[in-house]
C-alpha positions in Angstrom: 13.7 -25.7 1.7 14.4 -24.3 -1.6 14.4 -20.4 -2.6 11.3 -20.5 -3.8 9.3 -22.7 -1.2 10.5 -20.2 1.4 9.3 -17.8 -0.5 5.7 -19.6 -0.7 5.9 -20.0 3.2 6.8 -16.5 4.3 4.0 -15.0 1.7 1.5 -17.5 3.0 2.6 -16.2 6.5 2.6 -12.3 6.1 -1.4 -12.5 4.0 -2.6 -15.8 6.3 -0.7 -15.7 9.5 -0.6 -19.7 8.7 2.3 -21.9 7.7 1.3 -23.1 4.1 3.7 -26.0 4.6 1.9 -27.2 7.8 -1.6 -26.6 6.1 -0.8 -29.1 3.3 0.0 -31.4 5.7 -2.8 -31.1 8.0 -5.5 -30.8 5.2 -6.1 -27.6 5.8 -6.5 -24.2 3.8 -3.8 -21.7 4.7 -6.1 -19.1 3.1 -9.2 -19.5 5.4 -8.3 -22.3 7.7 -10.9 -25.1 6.7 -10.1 -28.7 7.7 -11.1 -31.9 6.1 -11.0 -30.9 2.5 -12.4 -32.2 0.0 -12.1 -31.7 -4.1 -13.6 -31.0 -7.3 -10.9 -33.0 -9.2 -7.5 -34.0 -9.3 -6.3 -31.0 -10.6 -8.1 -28.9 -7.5 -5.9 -31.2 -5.3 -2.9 -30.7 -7.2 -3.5 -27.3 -6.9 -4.0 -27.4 -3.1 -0.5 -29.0 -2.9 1.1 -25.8 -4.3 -0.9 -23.2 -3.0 -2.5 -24.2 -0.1 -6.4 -23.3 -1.0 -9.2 -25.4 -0.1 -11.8 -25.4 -3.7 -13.6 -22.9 -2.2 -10.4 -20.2 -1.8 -9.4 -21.6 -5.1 -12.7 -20.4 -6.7 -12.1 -17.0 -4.8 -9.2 -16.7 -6.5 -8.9 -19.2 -10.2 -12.4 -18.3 -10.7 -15.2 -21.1 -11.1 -14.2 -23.9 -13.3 -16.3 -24.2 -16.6 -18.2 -26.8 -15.9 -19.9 -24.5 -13.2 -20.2 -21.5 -15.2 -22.4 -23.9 -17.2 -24.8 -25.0 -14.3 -25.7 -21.4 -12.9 -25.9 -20.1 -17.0 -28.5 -23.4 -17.3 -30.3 -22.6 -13.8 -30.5 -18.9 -15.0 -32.1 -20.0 -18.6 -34.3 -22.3 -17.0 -35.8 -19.6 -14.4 -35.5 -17.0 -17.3 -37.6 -19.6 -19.7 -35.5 -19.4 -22.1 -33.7 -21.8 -24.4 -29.9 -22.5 -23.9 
């Protein structure tokens, strides 16, 4: 491993207690430990290749992607009665 993927590992080790290199390869989210994951969009995935997250940890952390932001703000007009 390179400088900087150690680096990745022993962060992900000292916040987690999980290898981020084995959770990539298992599937699994070195932030919360999840298995079987599954993804928004490619770039969720990509992201999960470098990081480690699952979406959900990634949403934690990135924030909600727009698309999102622009269900709950049309759920919260619609309960609200008012016009988008």
């Amino acid at each position: 491993m390179n400088e900087l993927e150690n680096f990745k590992e022993e962060t992900a080790f000292r916040l987690f207690g999980r290898s981020r290199n084995l959770a990539i390869a298992g599937n699994q989210c070195v932030k919360c430990g999840a298995h079987n994951l599954e993804f928004r969009d490619e770039l969720s995935r990509k992201e999960h290749g470098i990081s480690g997250f699952c979406q959900s940890c990634q949403d934690d952390v990135f924030g909600p992607s727009d698309e999102d932001k622009e269900e709950v703000l049309g759920i919260a007009h619609e309960i609200l009665g008012e016009e988008e």
